[in-house]
C-alpha positions in Angstrom: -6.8 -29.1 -17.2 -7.2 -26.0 -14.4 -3.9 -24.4 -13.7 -4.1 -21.7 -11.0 -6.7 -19.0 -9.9 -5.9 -16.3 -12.5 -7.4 -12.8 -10.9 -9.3 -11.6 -8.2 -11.9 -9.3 -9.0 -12.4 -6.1 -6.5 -15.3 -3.7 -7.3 -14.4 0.2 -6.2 -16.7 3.7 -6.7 -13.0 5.5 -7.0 -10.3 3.9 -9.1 -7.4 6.5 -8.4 -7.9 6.0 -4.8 -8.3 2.2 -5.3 -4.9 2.1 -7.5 -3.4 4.6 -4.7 -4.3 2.2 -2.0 -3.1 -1.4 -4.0 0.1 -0.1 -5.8 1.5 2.8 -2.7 0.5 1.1 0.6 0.5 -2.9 -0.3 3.1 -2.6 -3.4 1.0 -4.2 -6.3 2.0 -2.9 -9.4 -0.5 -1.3 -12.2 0.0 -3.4 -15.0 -2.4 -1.9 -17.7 -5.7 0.3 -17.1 -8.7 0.6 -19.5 -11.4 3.4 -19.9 -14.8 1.8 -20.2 -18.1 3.5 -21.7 -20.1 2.8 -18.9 -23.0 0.9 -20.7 -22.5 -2.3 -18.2 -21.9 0.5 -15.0 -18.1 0.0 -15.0 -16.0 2.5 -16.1 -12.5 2.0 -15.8 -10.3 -1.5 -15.4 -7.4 -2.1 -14.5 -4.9 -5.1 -13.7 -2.3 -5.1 -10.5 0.5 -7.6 -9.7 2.3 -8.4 -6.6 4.4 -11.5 -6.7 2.9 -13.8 -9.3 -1.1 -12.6 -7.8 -2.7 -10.7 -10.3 -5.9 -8.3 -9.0 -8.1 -6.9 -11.2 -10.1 -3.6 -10.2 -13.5 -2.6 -11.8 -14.7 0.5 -11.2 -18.9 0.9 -10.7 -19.3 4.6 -9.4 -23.1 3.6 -8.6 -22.2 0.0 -6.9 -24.1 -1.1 -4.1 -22.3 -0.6 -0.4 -21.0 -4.1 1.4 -23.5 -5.9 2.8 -23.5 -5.9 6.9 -24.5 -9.4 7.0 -22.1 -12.2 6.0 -23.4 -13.4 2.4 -22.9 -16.7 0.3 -20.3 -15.8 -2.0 -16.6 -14.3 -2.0 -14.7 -13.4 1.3 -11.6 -12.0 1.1 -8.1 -12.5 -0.2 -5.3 -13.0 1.9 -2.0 -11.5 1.5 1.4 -12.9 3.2 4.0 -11.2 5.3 7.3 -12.1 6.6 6.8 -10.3 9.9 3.4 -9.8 11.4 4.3 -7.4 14.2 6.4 -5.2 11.4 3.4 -5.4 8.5 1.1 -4.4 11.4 2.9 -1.5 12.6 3.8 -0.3 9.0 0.0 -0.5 8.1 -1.6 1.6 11.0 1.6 4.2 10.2 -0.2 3.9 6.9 -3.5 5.0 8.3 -4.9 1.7 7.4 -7.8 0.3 9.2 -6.9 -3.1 11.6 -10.0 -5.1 11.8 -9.0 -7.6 13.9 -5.5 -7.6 15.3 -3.5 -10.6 14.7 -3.8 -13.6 16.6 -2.0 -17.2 16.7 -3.4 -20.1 15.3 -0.4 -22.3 16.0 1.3 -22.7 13.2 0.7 -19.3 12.0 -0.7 -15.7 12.6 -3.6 -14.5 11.0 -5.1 -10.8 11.4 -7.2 -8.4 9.1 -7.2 -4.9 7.7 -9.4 -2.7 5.5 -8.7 -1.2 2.1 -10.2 1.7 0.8 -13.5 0.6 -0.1 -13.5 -0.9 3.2 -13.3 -4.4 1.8 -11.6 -6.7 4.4 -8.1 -8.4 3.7 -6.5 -10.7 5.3 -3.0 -10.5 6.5 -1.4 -14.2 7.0 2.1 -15.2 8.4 3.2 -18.5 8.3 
């Protein structure tokens, strides 16, 4: 009956640096991209891919910031590498924003980084 997580939904204020930030630094690839009249707040859509992970990124030029506080609700997505030490290095070359630096849990490392809304990612190597 249920297959497979479809999307992830991310909410940005800036599409062009959101698409930028997914499709240049991380390698997703803009599938399609949808002008919206704004009467719900969101403006633009658009659909990424990397691998067989689709992302989809609304933009809401008036949304709220991220809460401070942990909330009940959505985390964050994880994204795997081959090579921790590598993906690291190539991300702060990127300007990217480490959040916390890997570390081992045994059977694999785990670390986190920013995007450009400042929404936290996970990096995972297993």
């Amino acid at each position: 009956m249920f297959n497979r997580i479809d999307h992830t939904e991310i909410i940005t204020r800036d599409m062009a640096r959101s698409i930028k930030f997914y499709t240049e630094i991380l390698g997703f690839e803009l599938t399609s991209n949808h002008k919206m009249d704004g009467s719900r707040g969101i403006t633009e859509i658009s659909f990424l891919k990397l691998g067989d992970t689709s992302l989809e990124l609304l933009e809401f030029p008036d949304a709220e910031p991220i809460p401070s506080k942990p909330q009940v609700g959505y985390r964050m997505m994880a994204i795997t590498v081959d090579d921790m030490p590598s993906a690291i290095a190539y991300l702060k070359e990127k300007g990217v924003t480490i959040s916390r630096e890997p570390m081992s849990l045994g059977e694999s490392w785990r670390g986190e980084f920013l995007d450009n809304n400042g929404i936290a990612l996970e990096i995972r190597q297993w």
